[in-house]
C-alpha positions in Angstrom: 0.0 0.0 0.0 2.9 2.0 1.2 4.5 1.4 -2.8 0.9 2.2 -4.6 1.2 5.5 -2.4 4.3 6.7 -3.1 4.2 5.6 -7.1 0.8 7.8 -7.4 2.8 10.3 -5.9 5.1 10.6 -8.2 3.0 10.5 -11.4 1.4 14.1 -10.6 5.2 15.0 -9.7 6.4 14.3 -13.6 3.1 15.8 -15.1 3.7 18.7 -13.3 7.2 19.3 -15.0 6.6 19.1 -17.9 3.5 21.4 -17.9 6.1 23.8 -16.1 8.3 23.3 -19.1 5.0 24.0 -21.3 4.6 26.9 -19.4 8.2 28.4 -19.2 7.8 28.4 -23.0 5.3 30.8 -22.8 7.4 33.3 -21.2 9.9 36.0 -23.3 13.2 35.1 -22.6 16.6 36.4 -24.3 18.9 34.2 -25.9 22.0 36.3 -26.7 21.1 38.9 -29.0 17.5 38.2 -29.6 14.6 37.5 -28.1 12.0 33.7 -28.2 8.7 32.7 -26.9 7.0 29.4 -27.4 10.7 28.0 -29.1 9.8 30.8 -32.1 11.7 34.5 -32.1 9.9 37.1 -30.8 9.8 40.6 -32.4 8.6 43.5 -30.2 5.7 45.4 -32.1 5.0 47.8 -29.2 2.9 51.0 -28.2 3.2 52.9 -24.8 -0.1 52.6 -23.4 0.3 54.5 -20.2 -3.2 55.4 -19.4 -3.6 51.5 -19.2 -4.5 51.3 -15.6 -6.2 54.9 -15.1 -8.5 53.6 -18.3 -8.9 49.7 -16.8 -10.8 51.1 -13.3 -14.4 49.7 -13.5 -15.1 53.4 -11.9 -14.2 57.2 -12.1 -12.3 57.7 -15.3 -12.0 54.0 -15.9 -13.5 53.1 -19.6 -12.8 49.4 -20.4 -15.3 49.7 -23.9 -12.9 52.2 -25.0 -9.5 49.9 -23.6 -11.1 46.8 -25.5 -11.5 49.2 -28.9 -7.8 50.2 -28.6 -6.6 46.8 -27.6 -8.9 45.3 -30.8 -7.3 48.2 -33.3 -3.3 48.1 -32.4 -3.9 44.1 -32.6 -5.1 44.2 -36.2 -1.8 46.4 -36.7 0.3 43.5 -35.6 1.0 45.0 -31.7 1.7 42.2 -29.8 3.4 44.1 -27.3 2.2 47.2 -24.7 4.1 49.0 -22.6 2.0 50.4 -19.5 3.1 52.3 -16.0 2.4 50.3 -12.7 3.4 53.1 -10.7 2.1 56.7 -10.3 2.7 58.8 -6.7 0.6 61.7 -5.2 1.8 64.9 -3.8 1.5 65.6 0.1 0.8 69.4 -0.7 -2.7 68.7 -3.1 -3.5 68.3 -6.8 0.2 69.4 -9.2 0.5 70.1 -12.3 0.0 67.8 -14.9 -0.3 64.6 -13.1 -2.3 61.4 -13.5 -4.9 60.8 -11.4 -5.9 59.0 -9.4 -2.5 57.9 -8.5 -2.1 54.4 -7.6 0.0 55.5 -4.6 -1.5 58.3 -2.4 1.5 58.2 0.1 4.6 55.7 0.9 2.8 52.1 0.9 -0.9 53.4 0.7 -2.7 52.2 -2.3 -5.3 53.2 -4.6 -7.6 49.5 -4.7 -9.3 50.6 -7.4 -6.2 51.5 -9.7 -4.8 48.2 -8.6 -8.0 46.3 -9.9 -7.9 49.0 -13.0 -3.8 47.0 -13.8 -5.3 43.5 -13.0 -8.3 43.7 -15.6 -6.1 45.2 -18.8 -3.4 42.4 -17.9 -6.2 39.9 -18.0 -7.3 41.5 -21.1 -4.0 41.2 -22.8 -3.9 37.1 -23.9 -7.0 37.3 -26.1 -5.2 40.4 -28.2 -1.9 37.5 -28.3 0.0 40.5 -26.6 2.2 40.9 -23.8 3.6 43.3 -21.7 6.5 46.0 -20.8 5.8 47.2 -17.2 7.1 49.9 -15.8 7.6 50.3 -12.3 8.8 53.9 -11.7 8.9 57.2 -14.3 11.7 60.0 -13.6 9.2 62.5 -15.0 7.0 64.2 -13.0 3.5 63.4 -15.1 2.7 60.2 -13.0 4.8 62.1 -9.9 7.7 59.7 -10.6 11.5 60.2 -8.8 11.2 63.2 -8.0 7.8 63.2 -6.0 10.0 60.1 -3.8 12.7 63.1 -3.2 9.6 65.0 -2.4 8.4 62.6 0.0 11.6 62.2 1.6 12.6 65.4 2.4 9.0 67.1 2.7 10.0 69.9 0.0 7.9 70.9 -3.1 9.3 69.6 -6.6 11.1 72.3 -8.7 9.1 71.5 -12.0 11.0 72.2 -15.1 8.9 74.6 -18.0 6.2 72.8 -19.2 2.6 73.1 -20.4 0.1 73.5 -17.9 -2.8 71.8 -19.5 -5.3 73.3 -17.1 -4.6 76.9 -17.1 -3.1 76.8 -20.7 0.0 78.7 -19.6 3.4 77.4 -19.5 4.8 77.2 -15.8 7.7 76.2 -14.2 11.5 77.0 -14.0 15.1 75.8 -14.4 15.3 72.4 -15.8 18.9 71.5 -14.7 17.4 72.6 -11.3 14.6 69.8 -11.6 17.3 67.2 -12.9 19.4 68.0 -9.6 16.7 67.9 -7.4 15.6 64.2 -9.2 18.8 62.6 -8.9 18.7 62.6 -5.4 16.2 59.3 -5.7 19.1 57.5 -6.8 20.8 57.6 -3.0 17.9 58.9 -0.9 17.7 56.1 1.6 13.9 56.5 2.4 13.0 57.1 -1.5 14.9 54.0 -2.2 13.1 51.4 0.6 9.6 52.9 -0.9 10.8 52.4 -4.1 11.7 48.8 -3.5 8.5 48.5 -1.2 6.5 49.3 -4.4 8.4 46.9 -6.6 7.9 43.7 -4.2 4.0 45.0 -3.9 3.6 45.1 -7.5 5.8 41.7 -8.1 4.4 39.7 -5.5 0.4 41.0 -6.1 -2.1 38.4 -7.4 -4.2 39.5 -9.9 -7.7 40.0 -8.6 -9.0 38.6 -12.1 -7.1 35.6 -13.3 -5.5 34.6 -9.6 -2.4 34.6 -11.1 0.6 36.1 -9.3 2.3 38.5 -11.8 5.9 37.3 -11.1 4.2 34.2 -12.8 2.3 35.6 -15.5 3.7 34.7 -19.1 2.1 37.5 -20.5 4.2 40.1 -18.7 7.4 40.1 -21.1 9.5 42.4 -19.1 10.0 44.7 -16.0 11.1 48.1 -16.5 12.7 50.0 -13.7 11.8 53.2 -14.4 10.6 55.5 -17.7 13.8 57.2 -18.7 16.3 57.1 -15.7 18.4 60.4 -16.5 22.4 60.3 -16.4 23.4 62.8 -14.7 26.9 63.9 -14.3 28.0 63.6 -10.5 25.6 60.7 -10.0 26.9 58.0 -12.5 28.3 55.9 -9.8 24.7 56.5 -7.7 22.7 55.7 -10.8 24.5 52.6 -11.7 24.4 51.2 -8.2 20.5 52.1 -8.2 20.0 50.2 -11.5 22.2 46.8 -10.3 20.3 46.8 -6.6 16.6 47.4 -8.3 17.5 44.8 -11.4 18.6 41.7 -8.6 15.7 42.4 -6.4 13.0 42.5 -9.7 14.9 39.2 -10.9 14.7 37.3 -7.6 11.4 38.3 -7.5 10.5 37.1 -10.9 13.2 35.1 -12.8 11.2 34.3 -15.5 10.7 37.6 -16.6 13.0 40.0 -18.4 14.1 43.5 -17.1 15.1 46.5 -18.6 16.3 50.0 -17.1 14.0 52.0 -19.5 17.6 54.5 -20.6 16.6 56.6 -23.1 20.4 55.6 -24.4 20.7 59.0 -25.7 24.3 59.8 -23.8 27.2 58.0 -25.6 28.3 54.5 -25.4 29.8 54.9 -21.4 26.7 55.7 -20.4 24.8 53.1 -22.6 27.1 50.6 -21.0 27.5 51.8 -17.1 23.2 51.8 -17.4 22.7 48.0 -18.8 25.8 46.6 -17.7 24.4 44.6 -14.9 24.1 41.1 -15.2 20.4 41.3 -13.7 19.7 43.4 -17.0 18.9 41.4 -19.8 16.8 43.8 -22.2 18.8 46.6 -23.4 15.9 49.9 -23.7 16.5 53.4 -26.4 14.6 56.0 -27.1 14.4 58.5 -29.9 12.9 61.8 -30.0 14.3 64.3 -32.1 12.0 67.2 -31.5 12.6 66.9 -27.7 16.8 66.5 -28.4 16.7 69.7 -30.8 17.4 67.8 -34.0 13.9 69.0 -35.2 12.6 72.4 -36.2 8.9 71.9 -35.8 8.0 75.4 -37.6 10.5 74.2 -40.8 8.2 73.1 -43.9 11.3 72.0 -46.2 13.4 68.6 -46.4 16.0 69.9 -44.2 15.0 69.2 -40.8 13.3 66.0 -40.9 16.5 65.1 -43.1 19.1 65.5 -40.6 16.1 64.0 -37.6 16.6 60.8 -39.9 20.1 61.0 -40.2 20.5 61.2 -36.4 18.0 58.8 -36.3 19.8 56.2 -38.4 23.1 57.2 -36.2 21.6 56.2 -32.7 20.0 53.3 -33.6 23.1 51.5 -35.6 25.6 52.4 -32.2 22.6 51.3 -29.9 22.8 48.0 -31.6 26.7 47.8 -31.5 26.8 48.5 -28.0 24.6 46.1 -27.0 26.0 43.3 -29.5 29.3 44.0 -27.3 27.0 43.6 -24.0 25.1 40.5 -26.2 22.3 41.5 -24.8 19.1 42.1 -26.8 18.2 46.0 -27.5 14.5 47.1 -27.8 13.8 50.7 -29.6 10.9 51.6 -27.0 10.0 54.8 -27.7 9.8 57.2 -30.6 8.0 60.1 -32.0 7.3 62.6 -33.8 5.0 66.2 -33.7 2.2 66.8 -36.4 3.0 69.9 -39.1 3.5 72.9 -37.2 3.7 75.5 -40.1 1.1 77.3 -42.2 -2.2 77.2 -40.8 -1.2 74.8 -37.6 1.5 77.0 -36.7 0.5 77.6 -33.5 2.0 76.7 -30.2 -0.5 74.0 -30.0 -1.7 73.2 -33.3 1.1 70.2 -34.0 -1.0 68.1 -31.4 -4.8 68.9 -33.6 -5.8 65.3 -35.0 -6.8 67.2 -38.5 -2.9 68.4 -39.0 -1.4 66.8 -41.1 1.5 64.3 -40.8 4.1 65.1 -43.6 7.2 65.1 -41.6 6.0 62.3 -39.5 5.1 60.3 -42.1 8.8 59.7 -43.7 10.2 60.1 -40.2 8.0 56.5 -39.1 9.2 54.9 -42.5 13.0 55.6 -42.0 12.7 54.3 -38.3 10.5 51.4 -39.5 13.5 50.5 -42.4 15.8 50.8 -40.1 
């Protein structure tokens, strides 16, 4: 009886690894220079969706008809891969500027429920759109309160915010961008900004989702973690920011080893900094960004050839020594992010005329094909 016992024990036993090994399958894992899911390469065809969870609440601004319409019209453009924000932070002196709402965190390790259930329901969504996902887990910019409202937090001061559009009073407000940058870098070494930070990655890593009762650390459809939207290098806190990226990457991969991480660099600072920010062994998805209005390459109000011409050029530059440096890292390198403005000139030449749906697209047009042949 003892034998029958034991031998019915171990059928299960076998069954169950090799459903494991099934299921491993189903995650995206790097091999070298590329990427593979289900034994098959895997090619990222992505869109930031950062709204995802804001849009996913079955309350207040939540709107899952239009979520499901989106999800339905990037699939049938062959997206199979979304990038979305598990993180936005309030501020402790009332509504700022420019900030999504609600935030997911109102204060250090008190959480919006409702935003929570908003991430579980688009991650259940994902599977029947045969996509996956890029989460990220932080943002350096201040739109979802990001680093810099940790600092904030931390030292009980008000954020310097750098020039930028106030949406609700349609004025532009703010000061001295290096100012902002300073102020920001200070999350990279601020002991309590760092212990909420990390609190917030092993209460995202470790949650069940309220929907499919799977943990996400085990969910195949989650392709990769992302430390943060755009970590700045900053001269004077290279050795802070590297250290910041190595600790966050080994606690994300103990936490979930089955999953790939990426810093989320914009890679925009020369081949030491590409290198000191995906150099970690915990790293395995090298991240770039292009955006040639927002790096000066672009004059928005120029009709003619010239400008979009040298944006292309640079273009074509950054993305063949992104993929050299991280052929020498053999790691593979994912283009997350890149953009372009509508026509600014002519009768959209105002200041905010470039973001109307009816101007046109001229410049962006060839600027999607070069990056696309590329």
């Amino acid at each position: 009886m003892n034998i029958i016992a034991f031998l019915l024990c171990v059928v299960p036993i076998w069954a169950q690894q090799k459903v494991m090994t099934a299921q491993n399958a189903q995650f995206v894992t790097a091999h070298n220079t590329h990427l593979e899911r289900n034994h098959h390469t895997f090619v990222v065809r992505g869109a930031n969706y950062w709204q995802a969870m804001n849009l996913g609440m079955s309350s207040g601004p939540g709107n899952r008809s239009r979520v499901l319409h989106d999800l339905q019209q990037l699939s049938s453009m062959g997206i199979n891969t979304l990038r979305i924000l598990a993180a936005s932070e309030a501020s402790q002196f009332g509504q700022a500027p420019d900030r999504i709402r609600p935030e997911l965190t109102q204060s250090p390790g008190i959480y919006n429920n409702d935003v929570w259930e908003g991430l579980d329901w688009i991650l259940a969504q994902l599977p029947h759109f045969n996509m996956t996902a890029c989460i990220s887990v932080g943002n350096f910019w201040t739109w979802s309160g990001g680093a810099p409202q940790y600092v904030s937090w931390a030292t009980s001061t008000r954020i310097p915010y750098p020039v930028q559009w106030d949406h609700k009073h349609k004025v532009f407000s703010g000061g001295d961008y290096d100012e902002f940058l300073t102020y920001t870098a200070h999350f990279y070494n601020n002991t309590h900004a760092q212990k909420w930070y990390r609190t917030h990655i092993r209460r995202v890593l470790t949650r069940t989702n309220s929907v499919t009762n799977v943990p996400y650390r085990r969910d195949p459809n989650i392709m990769a973690w992302e430390l943060m939207n755009e970590p700045q290098y900053i001269r004077g806190y290279e050795l802070e920011l590297a250290k910041w990226i190595d600790d966050s990457a080994r606690l994300v991969h103990a936490l979930a080893p089955m999953h790939l991480v990426t810093s989320g660099a914009e890679s925009k600072n020369g081949a030491h900094a590409f290198k000191l920010m995906h150099a970690s062994p915990y790293v395995t998805l090298a991240s770039c960004h292009f955006w040639p209005l927002n790096w000066g390459y672009y004059n928005a109000t120029d009709p003619t050839i010239h400008s979009i011409q040298e944006s292309i050029s640079k273009m074509q530059v950054f993305v063949r020594n992104n993929a050299q440096w991280t052929c020498e890292l053999n790691k593979p390198t994912v283009l997350f992010e890149f953009g372009l403005m509508r026509d600014n000139w002519g009768k959209w030449g105002g200041p905010l005329d470039a973001y109307n749906p009816r101007a046109p697209v001229t410049h962006r047009d060839m600027f999607y094909q070069a990056v696309y042949k590329e």
